[in-house]
VODOMAR-231872 format. One record per residue (C-alpha): residue number from 1; residue in one letter; chain; x, y negated, z negated. Coordinates in steps of 0.25 Angstrom, whole numbers, always signed. Example, Ala and Ser with C-alpha at 12.3 -4.5 7.8 and 13.67 -1.06 7.14 Angstrom:
residues 2
ATOM   n res chain    px    py    pz
ATOM   1   A     A   +49   +18   -31
ATOM   2   S     A   +55    +4   -29
***
This chain:
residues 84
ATOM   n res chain    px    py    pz
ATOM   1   X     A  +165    -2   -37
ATOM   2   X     A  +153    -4   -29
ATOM   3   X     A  +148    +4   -19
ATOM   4   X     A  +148    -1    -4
ATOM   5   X     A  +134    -7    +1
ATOM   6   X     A  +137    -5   +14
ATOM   7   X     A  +135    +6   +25
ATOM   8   X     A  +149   +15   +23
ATOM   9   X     A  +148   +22   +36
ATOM  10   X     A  +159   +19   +46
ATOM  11   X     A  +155   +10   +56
ATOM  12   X     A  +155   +20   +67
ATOM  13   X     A  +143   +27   +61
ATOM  14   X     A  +135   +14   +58
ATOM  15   X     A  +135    +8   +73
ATOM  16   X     A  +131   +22   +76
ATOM  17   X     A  +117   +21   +68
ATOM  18   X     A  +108   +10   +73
ATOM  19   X     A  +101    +1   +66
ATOM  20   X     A   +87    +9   +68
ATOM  21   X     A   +93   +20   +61
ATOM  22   X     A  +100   +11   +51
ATOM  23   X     A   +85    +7   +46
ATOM  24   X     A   +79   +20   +46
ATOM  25   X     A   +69   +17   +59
ATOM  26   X     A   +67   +27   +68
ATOM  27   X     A   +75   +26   +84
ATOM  28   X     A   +67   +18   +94
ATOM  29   X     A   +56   +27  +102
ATOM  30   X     A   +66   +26  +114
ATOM  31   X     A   +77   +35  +107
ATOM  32   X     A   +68   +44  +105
ATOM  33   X     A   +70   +58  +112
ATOM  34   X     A   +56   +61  +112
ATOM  35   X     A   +54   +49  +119
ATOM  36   X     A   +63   +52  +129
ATOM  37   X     A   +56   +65  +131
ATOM  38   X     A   +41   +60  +131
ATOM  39   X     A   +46   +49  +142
ATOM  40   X     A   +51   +61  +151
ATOM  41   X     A   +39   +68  +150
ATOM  42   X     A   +29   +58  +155
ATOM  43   X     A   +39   +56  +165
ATOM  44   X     A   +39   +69  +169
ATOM  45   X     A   +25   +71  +167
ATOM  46   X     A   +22   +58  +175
ATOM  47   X     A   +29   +63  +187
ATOM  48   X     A   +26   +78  +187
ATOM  49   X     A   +10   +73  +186
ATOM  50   X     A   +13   +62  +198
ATOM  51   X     A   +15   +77  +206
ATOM  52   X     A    +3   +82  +202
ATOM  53   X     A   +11   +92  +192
ATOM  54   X     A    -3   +90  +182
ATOM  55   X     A    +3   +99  +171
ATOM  56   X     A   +14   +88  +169
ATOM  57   X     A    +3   +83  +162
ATOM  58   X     A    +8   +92  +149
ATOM  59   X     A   +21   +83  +150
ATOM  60   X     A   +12   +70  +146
ATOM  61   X     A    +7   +78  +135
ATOM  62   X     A   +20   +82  +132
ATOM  63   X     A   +25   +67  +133
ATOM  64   X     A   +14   +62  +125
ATOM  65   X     A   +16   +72  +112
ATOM  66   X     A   +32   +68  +113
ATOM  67   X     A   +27   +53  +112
ATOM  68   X     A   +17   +56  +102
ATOM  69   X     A   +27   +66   +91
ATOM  70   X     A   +39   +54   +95
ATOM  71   X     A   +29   +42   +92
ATOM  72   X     A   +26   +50   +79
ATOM  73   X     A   +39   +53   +76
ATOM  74   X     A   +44   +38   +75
ATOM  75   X     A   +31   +34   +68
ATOM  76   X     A   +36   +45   +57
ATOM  77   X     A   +50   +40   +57
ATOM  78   X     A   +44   +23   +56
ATOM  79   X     A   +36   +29   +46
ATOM  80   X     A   +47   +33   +36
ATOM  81   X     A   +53   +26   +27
ATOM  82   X     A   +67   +20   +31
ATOM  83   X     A   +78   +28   +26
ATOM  84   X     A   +89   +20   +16
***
């Protein structure tokens, strides 16, 4: 008896996963939570500085490192050999 080439899962499971994750790629940057959070922090710092508030300055700084450790992150994960 042979042994089934085919994913076994139930189809429930598979239409769960999506096909990025099927072929071991990282998730879009937009998915990303720290995305999400780097974009709030320039907005934020954007409008505090646009009332003169000039410590909101250390928000920008914060944005940047959060794009900067994200953008790193996903170079690492494209990096990485696809898992079978």
């Amino acid at each position: 008896m042979h042994a089934p080439t085919e994913d076994t899962a139930p189809p429930a499971i598979r239409s769960q996963e999506s096909s990025a994750q099927v072929m071991g790629l990282p998730p879009p940057p937009w998915l990303d939570r720290r995305f999400a959070v780097g974009a709030w922090l320039v907005t934020l710092g954007v409008l505090l500085l646009s009332y003169g508030r000039w410590w909101a300055a250390w928000l920008l700084v914060a944005a940047a490192l959060v794009f900067w450790v994200g953008h790193l992150d996903m170079t690492v994960a494209r990096s990485a050999a696809p898992r079978t």
